[in-house]
N, C-alpha and C positions, 0 to 999 in steps of 0.2 A: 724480121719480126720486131725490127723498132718501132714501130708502130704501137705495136702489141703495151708497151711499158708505157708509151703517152697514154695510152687510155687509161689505165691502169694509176697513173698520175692525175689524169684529169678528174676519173670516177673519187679520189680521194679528195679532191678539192669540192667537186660537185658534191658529196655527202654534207662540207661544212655548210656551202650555199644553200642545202635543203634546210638545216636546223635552223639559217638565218630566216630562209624565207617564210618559215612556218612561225617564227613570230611578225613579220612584216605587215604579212595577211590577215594577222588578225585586224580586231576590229580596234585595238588600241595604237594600231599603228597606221597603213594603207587603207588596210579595208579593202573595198573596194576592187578587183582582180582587174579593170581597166584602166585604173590608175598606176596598177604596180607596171602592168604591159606598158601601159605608157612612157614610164620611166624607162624601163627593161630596152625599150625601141631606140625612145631618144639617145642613151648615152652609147649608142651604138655611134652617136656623132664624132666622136673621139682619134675612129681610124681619118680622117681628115688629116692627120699628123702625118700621115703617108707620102700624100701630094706632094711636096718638097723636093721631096726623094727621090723624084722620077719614077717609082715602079707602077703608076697609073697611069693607064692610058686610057682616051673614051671609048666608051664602048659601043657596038653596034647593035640597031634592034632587039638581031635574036639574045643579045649578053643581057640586055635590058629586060625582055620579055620572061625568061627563066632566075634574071634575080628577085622581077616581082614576084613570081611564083613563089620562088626560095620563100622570101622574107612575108608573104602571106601568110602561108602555112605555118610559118614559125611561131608569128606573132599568133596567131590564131590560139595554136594549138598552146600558148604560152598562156592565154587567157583562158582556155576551157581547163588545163593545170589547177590554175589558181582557183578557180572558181570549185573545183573538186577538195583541194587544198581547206574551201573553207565550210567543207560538209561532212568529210572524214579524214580519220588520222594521216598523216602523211607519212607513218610506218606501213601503213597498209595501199594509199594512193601511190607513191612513189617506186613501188617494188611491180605491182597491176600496171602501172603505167612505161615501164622500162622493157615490161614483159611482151606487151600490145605492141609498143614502138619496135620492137626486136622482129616480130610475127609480119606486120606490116612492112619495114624495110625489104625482108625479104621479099615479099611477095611483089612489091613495087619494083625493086630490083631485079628481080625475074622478067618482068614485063617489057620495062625501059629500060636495061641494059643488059637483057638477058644471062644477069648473072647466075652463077651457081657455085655448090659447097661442094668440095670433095667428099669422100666419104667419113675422114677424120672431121674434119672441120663441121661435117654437117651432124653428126656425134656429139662433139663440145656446143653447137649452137643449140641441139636440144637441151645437155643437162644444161645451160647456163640462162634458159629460156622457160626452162620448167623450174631451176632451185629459184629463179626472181620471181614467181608466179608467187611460189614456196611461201616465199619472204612474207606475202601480204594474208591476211587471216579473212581477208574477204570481207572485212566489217562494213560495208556499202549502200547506200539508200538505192533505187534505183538512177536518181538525178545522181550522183556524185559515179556512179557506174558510167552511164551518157559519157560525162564529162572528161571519165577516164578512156573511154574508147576513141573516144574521136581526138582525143590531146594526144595520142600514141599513133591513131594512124595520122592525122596530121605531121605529128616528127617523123617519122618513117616517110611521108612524101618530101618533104624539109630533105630530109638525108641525102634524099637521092637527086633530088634535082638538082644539091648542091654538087652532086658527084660530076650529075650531067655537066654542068657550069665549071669545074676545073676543066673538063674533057675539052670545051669551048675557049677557055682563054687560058692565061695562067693565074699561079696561083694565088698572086698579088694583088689579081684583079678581081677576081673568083669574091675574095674574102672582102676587098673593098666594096662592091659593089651591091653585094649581098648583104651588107651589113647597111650600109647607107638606102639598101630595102626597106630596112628594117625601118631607122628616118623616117622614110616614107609615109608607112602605114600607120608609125606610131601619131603622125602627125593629124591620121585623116580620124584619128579618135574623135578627136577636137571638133572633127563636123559633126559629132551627136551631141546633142544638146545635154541630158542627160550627164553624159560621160566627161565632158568641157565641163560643165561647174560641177562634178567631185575631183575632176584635176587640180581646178582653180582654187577649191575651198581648201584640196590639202595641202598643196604649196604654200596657201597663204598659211594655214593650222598645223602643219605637222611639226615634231620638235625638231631641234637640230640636232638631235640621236637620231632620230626617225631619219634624217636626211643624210647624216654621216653614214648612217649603216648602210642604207640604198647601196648610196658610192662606193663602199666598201666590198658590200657582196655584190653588188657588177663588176668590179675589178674581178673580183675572184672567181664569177663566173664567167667573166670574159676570157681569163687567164684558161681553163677549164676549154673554154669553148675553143682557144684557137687549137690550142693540141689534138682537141677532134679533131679540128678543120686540117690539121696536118699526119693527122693519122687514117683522116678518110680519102686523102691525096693518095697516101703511100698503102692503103692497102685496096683491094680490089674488092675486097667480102663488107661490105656496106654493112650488113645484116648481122655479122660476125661484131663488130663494132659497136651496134646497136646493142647488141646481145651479151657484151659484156659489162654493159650496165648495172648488170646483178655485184658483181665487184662493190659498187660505191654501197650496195645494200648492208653488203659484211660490214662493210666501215660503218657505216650507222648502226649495224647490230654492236661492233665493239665499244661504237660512243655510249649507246643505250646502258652497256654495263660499268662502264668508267663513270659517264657524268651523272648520272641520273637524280646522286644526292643533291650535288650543285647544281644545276638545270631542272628540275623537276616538271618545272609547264611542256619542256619537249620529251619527253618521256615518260607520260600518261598511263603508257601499256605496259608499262614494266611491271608497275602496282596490280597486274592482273597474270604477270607472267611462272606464279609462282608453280602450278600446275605443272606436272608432269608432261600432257600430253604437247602442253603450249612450246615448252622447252624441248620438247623430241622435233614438234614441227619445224623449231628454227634450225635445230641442228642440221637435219635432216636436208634440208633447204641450204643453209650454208656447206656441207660435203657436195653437193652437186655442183653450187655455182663453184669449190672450187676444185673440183674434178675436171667438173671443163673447160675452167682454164688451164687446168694441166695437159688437159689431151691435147690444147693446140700446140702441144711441145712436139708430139709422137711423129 
C-alpha cells in the first residue's frame, strides 16, 4: 500500500498547484489556456537530465506510438482544464473534474486492461468518487461543463495508456518518453497561428513573477506528477488512483478555512459559505472522501 501515501503526498502538493494555477490563468497573468499548455508541455524538457545516466534507451515504434497517445491526451485535456478554469470557480471545476477522471479511468481500464475492483476497493472507489463529485456545488455554464468532461475523460485515457507504456518498457523510459510527448505537442501549438503570437506576445510581456511562478509551480507539479507516475507503476487499480483525487479536495477545503483572510481572490466562495446547508454539503462530502480512504485499509 506504498503507493497509497504517494498519492496522498502528490494530492497535497497538487492542491497548492491548483491555488497557483487559478491565479496564472487569469487574465493578469497567462491568460490564455494554450499558452499555459504550452509552457506546462515545453518544461516537460527538463527529463533530458536523464540521458547521461544510461536509464534511456530508444525506443520502438509501438513505445513511440502510445507515448504520443500518452502525451496528447494529456496536453489536451490540460487545455480544456484551463479553459474550464477560466469560466468557473476552481473549487467547483477541480473537485467535477477529479470526479469524471476517476469514472472514466475506470472504465477505460476495464477495456484496455481489463482491470477490475474487488469488492472493498470498489466500495472506497464509490465513496471517494461521490464525496469528490460532493466537493463541487455545480456552479457550471454549460461551456465550462463541456470542458470539464472531456478534461476528465481525457486524463482517464492519459492514465491508462501511461499504464499500458510501463507494461511496454520500463519505468525510466515509460516517464522519459512520455514526457518528451509532451515536447512534442506543446511544440505543434506553435503551428496555429493564433496560438504562436499569444505565446510570443507573453514571453515577450509577461513579468518575471509571472515567469518565476510558471517554473515554480511546474516544479511542484512535476514533483506531484512523478509520484503518480510511481504510484500508477506500483499499483494495478488505475481508477483507485484516479479516484483518490478527492484527498487533494480536503486539502483545499482546509486551505479555504486557513487562508482565506490572506488570499482572498482564491477563496471567493467562502464569502458565500456561511449557510448551513453549504457547510453540511462540504462536510458531508469530506466524511465520504475520507471514509474511503479508509476502507482501502479493510
Amino acid at each position: 500500500m506504498f503507493w497509497l501515501y504517494l498519492v496522498v503526498l502528490a494530492n497535497l502538493i497538487s492542491a497548492i498547484v491548483i491555488l497557483i494555477d487559478t491565479y496564472l490563468v487569469g487574465p493578469r497573468a497567462i491568460g490564455k489556456s494554450e499558452v499555459y499548455a504550452f509552457y506546462i508541455g515545453l518544461l516537460s524538457i527538463v527529463v533530458l537530465v536523464m540521458v547521461p545516466y544510461g536509464s534511456v534507451t530508444l525506443p520502438g515504434i509501438n513505445i513511440i506510438i502510445i507515448a504520443l497517445v500518452v502525451g496528447l491526451s494529456y496536453m489536451a485535456s490540460i487545455i480544456a482544464f484551463y479553459k474550464a478554469l477560466q469560466i468557473s470557480h476552481p473549487s467547483d471545476v477541480a473537485p467535477a473534474l477529479g470526479a469524471v477522471t476517476a469514472i472514466s479511468s475506470y472504465i477505460f481500464g476495464y477495456f484496455f486492461l481489463a482491470s477490475t475492483l474487488s469488492q472493498s476497493f470498489f466500495l472506497a472507489f464509490v465513496l471517494l468518487v461521490t464525496g469528490t463529485f460532493l466537493m463541487s456545488y455545480f456552479h457550471f455554464t454549460k461551456l465550462s461543463l463541456l470542458y470539464i468532461v472531456a478534461a476528465g475523460v481525457l486524463f482517464g485515457y492519459s492514465s491508462v495508456f501511461l499504464k499500458i507504456l510501463f507494461a511496454e518498457t520500463s519505468f525510466a523510459n515509460a516517464f522519459f518518453w512520455s514526457r518528451i510527448a509532451n515536447v512534442f505537442w506543446a511544440l505543434t501549438i506553435l503551428l496555429i497561428p493564433v496560438s504562436a503570437r499569444a505565446v510570443l506576445k507573453n514571453v515577450r510581456t509577461a513579468s518575471r513573477k509571472t515567469k518565476s511562478l510558471v517554473l515554480v509551480n511546474k516544479a511542484l507539479a512535476g514533483v506531484a506528477a512523478f509520484l503518480i507516475f510511481i504510484a500508477l507503476k506500483l499499483s494495478s487499480n488505475i481508477s483507485l488512483v484516479n479516484a483518490l483525487a478527492g484527498v487533494q479536495f480536503v486539502f483545499l477545503l482546509l486551505f479555504a478555512f486557513i487562508l482565506p483572510k490572506k488570499y482572498p481572490h482564491y477563496f471567493e466562495e467562502t464569502k458565500t459559505m456561511r449557510g448551513k446547508s453549504r457547510i453540511l454539503h462540504r462536510i458531508v462530502a469530506t466524511i465520504l472522501v475520507i471514509t474511503g480512504f479508509f476502507v482501502l485499509f479493510l
